[in-house]
C-alpha positions in Angstrom: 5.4 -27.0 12.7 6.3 -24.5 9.6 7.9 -26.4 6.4 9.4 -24.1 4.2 10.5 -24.8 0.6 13.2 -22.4 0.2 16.4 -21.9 2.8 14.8 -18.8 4.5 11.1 -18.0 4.8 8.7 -14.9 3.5 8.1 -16.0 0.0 7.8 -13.0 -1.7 8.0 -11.1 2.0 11.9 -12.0 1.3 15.3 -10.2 0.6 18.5 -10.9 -0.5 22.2 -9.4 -0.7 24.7 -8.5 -2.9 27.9 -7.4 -2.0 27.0 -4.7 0.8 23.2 -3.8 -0.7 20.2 -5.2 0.1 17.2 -5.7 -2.0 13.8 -6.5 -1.6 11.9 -9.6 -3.7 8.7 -7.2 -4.1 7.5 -6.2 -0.8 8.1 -2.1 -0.6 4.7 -0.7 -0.2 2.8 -2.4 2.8 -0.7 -1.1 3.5 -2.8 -2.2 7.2 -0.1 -0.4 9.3 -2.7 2.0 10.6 -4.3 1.9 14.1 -6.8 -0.5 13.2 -5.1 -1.7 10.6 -5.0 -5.9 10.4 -1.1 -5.8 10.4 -1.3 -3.2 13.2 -3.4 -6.0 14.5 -1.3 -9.1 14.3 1.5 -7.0 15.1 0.3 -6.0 18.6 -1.3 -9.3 19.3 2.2 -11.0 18.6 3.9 -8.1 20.9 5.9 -6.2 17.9 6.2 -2.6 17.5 5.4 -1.2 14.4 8.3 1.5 14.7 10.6 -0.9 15.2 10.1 -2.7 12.2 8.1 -0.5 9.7 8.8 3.1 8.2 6.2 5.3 6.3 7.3 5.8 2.6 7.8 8.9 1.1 6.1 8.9 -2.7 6.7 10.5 -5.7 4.0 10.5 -9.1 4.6 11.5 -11.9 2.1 12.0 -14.5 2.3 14.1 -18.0 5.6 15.4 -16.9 4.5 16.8 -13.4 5.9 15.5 -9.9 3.4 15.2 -7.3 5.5 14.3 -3.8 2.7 12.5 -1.5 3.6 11.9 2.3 -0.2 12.2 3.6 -3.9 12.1 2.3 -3.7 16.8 2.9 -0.2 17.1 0.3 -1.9 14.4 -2.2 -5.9 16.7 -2.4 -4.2 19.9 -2.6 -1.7 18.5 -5.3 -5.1 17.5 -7.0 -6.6 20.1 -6.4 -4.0 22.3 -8.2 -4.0 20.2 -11.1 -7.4 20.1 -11.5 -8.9 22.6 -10.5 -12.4 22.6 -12.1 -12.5 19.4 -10.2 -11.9 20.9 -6.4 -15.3 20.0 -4.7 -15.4 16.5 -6.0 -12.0 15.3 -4.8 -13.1 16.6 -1.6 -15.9 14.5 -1.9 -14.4 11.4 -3.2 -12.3 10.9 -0.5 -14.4 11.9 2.1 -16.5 9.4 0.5 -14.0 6.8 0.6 -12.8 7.7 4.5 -15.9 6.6 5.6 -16.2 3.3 3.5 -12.9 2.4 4.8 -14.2 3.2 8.3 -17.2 1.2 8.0 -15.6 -1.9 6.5 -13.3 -2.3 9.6 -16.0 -0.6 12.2 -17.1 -4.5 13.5 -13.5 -6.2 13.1 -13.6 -7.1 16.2 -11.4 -10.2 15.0 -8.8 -7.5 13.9 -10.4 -8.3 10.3 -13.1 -7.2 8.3 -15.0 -11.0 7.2 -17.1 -11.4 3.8 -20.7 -12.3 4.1 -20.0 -16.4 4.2 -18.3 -15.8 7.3 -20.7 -12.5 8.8 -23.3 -15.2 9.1 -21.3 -18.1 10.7 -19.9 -15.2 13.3 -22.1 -12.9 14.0 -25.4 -14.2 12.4 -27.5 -14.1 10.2 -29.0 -10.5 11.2 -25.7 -8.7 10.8 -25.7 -9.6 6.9 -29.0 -8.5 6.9 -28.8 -5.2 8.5 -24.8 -4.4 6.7 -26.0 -2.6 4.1 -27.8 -0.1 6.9 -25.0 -0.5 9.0 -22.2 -0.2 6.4 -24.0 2.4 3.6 -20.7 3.9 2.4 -18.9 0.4 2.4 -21.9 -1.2 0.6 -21.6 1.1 -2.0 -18.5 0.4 -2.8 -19.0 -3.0 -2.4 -21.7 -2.8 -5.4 -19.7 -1.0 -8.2 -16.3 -1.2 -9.8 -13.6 1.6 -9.5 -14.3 3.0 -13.0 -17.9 3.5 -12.0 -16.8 5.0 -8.4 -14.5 7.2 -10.6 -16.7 8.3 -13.4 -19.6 8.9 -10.4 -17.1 12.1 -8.9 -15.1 13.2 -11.9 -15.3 14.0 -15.8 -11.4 14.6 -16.4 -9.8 11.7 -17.6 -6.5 12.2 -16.6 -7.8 12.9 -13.2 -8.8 9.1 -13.5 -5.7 8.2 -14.8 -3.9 9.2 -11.6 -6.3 8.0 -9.2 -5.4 4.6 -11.2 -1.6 5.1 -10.0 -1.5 2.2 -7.2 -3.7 -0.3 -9.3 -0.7 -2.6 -10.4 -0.8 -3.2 -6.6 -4.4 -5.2 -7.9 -3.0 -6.0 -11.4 -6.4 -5.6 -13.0 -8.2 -2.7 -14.9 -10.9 -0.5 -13.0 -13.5 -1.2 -15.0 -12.6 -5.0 -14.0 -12.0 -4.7 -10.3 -14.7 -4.1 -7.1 -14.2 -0.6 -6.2 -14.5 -2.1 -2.3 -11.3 -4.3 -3.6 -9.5 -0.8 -5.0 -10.4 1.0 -1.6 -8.8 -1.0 0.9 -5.9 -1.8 -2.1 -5.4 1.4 -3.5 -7.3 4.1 -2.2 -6.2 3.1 1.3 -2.5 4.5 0.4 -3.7 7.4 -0.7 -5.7 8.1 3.0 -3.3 6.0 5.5 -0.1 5.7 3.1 2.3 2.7 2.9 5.3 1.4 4.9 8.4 -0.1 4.0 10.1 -2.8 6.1 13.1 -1.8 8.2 15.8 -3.8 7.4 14.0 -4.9 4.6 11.4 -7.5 4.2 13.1 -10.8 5.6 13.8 -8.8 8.6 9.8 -8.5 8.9 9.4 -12.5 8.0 11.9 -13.6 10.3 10.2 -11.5 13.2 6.7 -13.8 12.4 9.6 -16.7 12.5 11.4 -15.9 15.8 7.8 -15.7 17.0 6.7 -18.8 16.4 10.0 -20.6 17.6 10.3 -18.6 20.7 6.4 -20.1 21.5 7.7 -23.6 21.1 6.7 -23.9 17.1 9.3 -25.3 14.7 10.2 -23.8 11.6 12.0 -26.5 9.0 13.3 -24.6 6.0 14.5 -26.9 3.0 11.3 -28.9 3.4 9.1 -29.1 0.3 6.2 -30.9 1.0 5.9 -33.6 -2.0 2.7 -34.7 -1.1 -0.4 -33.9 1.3 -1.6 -37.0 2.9 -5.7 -37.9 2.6 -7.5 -41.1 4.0 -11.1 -41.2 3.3 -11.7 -37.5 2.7 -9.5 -36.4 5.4 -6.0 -34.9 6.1 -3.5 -36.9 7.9 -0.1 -35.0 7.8 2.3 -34.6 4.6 4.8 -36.3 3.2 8.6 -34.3 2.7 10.4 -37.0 0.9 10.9 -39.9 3.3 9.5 -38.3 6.0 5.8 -38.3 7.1 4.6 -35.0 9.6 1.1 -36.4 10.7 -1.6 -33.8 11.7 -5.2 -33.5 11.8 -5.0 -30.1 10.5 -2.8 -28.8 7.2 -2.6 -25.2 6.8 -1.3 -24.4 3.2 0.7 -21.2 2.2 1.1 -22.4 -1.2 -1.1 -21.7 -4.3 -4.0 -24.1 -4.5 -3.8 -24.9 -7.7 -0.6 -26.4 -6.7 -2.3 -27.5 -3.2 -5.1 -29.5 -4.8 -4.0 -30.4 -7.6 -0.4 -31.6 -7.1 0.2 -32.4 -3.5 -3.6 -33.2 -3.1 -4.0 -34.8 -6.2 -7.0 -34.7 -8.7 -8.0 -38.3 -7.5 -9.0 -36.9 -3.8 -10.8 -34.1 -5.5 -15.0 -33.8 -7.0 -14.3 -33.4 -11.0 -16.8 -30.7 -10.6 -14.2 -28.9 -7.6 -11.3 -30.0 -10.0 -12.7 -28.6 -12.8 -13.1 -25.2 -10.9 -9.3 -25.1 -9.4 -8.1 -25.8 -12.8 -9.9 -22.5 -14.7 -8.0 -19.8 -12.2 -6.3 -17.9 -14.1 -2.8 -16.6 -13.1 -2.7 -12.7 -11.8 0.0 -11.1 -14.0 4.4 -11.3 -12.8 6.4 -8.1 -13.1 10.0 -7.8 -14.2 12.5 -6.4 -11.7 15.6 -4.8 -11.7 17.8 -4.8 -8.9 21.0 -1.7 -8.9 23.5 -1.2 -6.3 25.1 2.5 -7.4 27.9 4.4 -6.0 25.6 7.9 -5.9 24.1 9.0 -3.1 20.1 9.5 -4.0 18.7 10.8 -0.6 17.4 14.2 -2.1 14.8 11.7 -3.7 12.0 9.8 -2.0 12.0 6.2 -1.6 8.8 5.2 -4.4 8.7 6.7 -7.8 5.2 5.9 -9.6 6.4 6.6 -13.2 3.4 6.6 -14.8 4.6 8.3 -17.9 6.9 5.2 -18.5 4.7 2.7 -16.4 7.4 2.1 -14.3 7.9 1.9 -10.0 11.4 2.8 -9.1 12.2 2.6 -5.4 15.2 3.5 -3.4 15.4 1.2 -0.7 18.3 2.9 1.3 16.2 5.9 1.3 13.9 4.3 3.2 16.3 2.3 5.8 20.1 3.7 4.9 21.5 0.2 6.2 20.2 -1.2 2.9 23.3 0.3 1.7 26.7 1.4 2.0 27.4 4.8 3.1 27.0 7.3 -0.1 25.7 4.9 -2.2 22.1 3.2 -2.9 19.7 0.4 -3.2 17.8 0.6 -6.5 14.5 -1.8 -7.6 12.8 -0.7 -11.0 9.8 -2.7 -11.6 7.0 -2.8 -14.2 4.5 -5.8 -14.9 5.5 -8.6 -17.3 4.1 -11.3 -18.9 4.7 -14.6 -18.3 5.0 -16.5 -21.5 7.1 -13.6 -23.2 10.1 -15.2 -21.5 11.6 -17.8 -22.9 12.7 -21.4 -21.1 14.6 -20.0 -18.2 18.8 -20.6 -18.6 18.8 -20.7 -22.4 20.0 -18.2 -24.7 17.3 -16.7 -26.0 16.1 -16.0 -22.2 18.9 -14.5 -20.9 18.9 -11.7 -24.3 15.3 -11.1 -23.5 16.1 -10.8 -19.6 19.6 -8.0 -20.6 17.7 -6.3 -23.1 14.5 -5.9 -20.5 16.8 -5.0 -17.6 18.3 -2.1 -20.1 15.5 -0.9 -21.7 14.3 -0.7 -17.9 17.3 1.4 -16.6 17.4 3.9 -19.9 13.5 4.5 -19.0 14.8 5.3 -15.1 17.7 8.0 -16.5 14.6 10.1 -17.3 14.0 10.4 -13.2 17.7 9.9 -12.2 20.1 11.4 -14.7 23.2 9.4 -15.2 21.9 6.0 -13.2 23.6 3.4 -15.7 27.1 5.4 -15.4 27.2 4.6 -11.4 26.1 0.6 -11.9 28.6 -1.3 -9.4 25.7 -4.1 -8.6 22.9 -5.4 -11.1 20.5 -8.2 -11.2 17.4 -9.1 -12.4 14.5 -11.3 -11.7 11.7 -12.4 -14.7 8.6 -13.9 -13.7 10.2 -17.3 -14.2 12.9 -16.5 -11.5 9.7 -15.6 -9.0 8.2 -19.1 -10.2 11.5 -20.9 -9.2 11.9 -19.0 -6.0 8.5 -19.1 -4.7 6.8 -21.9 -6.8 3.8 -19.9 -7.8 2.6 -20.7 -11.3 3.6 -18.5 -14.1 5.3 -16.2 -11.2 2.1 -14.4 -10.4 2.8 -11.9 -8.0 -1.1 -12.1 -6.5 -1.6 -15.9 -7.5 -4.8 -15.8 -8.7 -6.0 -12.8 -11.1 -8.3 -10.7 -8.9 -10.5 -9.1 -11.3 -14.1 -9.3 -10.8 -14.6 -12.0 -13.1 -12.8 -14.4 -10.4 -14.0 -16.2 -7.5 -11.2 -17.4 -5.1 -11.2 -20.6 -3.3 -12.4 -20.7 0.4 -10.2 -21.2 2.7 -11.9 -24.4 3.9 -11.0 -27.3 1.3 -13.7 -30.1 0.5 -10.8 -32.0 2.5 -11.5 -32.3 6.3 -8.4 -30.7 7.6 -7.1 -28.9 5.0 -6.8 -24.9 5.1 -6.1 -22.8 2.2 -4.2 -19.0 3.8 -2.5 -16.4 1.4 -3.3 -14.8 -1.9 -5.1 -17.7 -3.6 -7.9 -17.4 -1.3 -10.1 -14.4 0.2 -9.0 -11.0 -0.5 -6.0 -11.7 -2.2 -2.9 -10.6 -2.7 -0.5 -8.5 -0.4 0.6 -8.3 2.7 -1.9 -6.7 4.5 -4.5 -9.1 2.3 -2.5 -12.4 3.5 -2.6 -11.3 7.3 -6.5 -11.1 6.8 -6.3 -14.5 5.2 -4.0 -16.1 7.8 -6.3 -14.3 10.7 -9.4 -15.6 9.5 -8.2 -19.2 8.8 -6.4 -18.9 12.9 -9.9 -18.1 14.0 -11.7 -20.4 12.1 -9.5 -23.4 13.4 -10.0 -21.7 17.3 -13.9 -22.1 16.4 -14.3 -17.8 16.6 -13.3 -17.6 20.5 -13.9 -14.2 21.6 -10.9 -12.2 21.7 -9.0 -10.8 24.7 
């Protein structure tokens, strides 16, 4: 049984429509989609085909004025290669470097996942931990540095940093704050395997995982906030949706855990000392959104811009799937990263100035790439990091829940309650897609007590 808040599922794996164009709610760069990929994985365990629901992005960066088009890991090293020359052999050697760390960190996912070290020893024992860093040397490495040391270990040009830097929004943290092993399989990964955008955008991808589920004999209530998880001495029992009571021996929550624990759980159920903990996560940062349907046809670009002259994304939806849009015209998101309490209370006056003069300020910024844009405007709206907090109820509208710096240390995905499951970005690796499949797998597993797979 699946109860969903909102009147269709995905969260932030969502969509929505306007007239005749399509937009996505954030999802537009998905990363695990190759071979042994965890959302090549779950897709062939569930019996999906990847073509069928996935397309590989075409990229565009540009940095100091320059456009670098990416479509594989050969286009983006040469492109780097001519822009830095000087700096040839290393590049080479950086992401030869970081091939093999990504090799190693999925060589014994046997679960379709790689695990941490809590859950190496419970798995495979105690031995495996000991002998990773042998096993794993590249991986390890990585594991034992952040991305500004990785960086500053190959290269001396700083703006050769810079663009290697591109895709960290998709962490929103600095490198000098963030695991380079986190960067790697979040960031670097794109540049080696690329990303995929959703066919039919992403709520055709969430209501695949939905059909699933239903077509297995699962049920799937949306319009069914959970007001209150449901403990008896230290254990779950079910949940309460306003007058009605779903008992279970098992809760698996989707939601963020400060929310979890603290709200539907409640503070009383919960060790001050655990309480305590849940209560100093800080919030990963929100983005600001701008959603365009335009009566130009923008197929002589590729689907993602990475502005980072402007620190802007721009991405063309209907380039990527041209159903997204009517014939001849397009599907437009610009997105950067906002804050939070910059915004005033959402519906007054003062918010919905801030959120016109954002949403401009956003599209004059875009003319630079696409001369003209604001003059073909027949659709546009805009989402604030309060709209993402009233859509998906995640505090503050944090696009990763939890900030995923090195400084933090995300729940585990077993609660001190007997029963209840943490999945999703609050908990281990984080945020994404391909990060909340590993989550979801691992918690799946974990409840099936690590059954050898078929």
């Amino acid at each position: 049984m699946i109860l969903e808040q909102h009147y269709q599922v995905g969260g932030y794996c969502s969509s929505f429509r306007r007239r005749n164009f399509i937009f996505n709610t954030g999802v537009e760069n998905v990363s695990g989609l190759w071979e042994r990929g965890p959302v090549s994985y779950l897709l062939k365990e569930l019996g999906l085909r990847k073509d069928e629901l996935f397309i590989k992005n075409k990229v565009r960066f540009i940095f100091k004025g320059r456009e670098i088009d990416v479509s594989n890991l050969k286009e983006f090293t040469e492109a780097l290669t001519d822009m830095f020359p000087h700096e040839k052999e290393r590049i080479y050697m950086f992401f030869e470097d970081a091939r093999k760390a990504y090799e190693e960190c999925y060589r014994d996912a046997k679960y379709g996942t790689p695990l941490p070290a809590w859950l190496i020893v419970k798995v495979y024992g105690k031995k495996k931990l000991l002998d990773y860093p042998k096993e794993h040397p590249h991986f390890y490495d990585w594991m034992n540095k952040t991305y500004k040391e990785k960086l500053d270990e190959y290269f001396t040009s700083e703006y050769l940093k810079t663009l290697l830097c591109a895709l960290i929004g998709y962490l929103g943290t600095k490198p000098e704050e963030t695991v380079a092993s986190s960067a790697l399989t979040a960031v670097v990964s794109y540049y080696i395997y690329g990303g995929y955008f959703p066919k039919g955008g992403a709520q055709r991808f969430a209501n695949s995982l939905k059909d699933i589920i239903e077509e297995n004999g699962g049920k799937v209530l949306t319009r069914h906030r959970v007001d209150r998880i449901l403990i008896e001495n230290g254990e779950v029992r079910g949940v309460r949706v306003g007058d009605k009571i779903f008992k279970s021996p098992i809760v698996v929550a989707n939601a963020n855990a400060k929310t979890v624990l603290l709200e539907l759980v409640g503070e009383g159920n919960l060790d001050k000392k655990f309480a305590k903990y849940i209560k100093s996560l800080k919030m990963s940062p929100s983005c600001f959104m701008v959603f365009l349907g335009v009566d130009i046809d923008l197929s002589n670009y590729p689907t993602i811009i990475e502005y980072l002259d402007e620190g802007l994304n721009i991405v063309i939806n209907s380039n990527a799937d041209p159903s997204l849009a009517p014939r001849g015209k397009a599907s437009v998101t610009i997105l950067t990263g906002a804050n939070y309490h910059d915004f005033p209370e959402r519906g007054s006056k003062e918010y919905l100035e801030k959120k016109k003069e954002f949403a401009e300020r956003l599209i004059k910024k875009a003319e630079k790439v696409i001369p003209g844009l604001n003059k073909h405007i027949v659709i546009q709206d805009a989402a604030t990091p309060k709209t993402f907090e009233r859509y998906t109820s995640m505090p503050e509208g944090a696009i990763y829940a939890f900030d995923q710096s090195i400084r933090t240390k995300r729940p585990y995905f077993k609660t001190p309650i007997k029963g209840l499951y943490l999945v999703g970005a609050s908990t281990f690796p984080g945020g994404g897609i391909e990060a909340v499949i590993i989550s979801g797998i691992i918690c799946a597993n974990d409840i099936c007590e690590w059954r050898s797979p078929s």
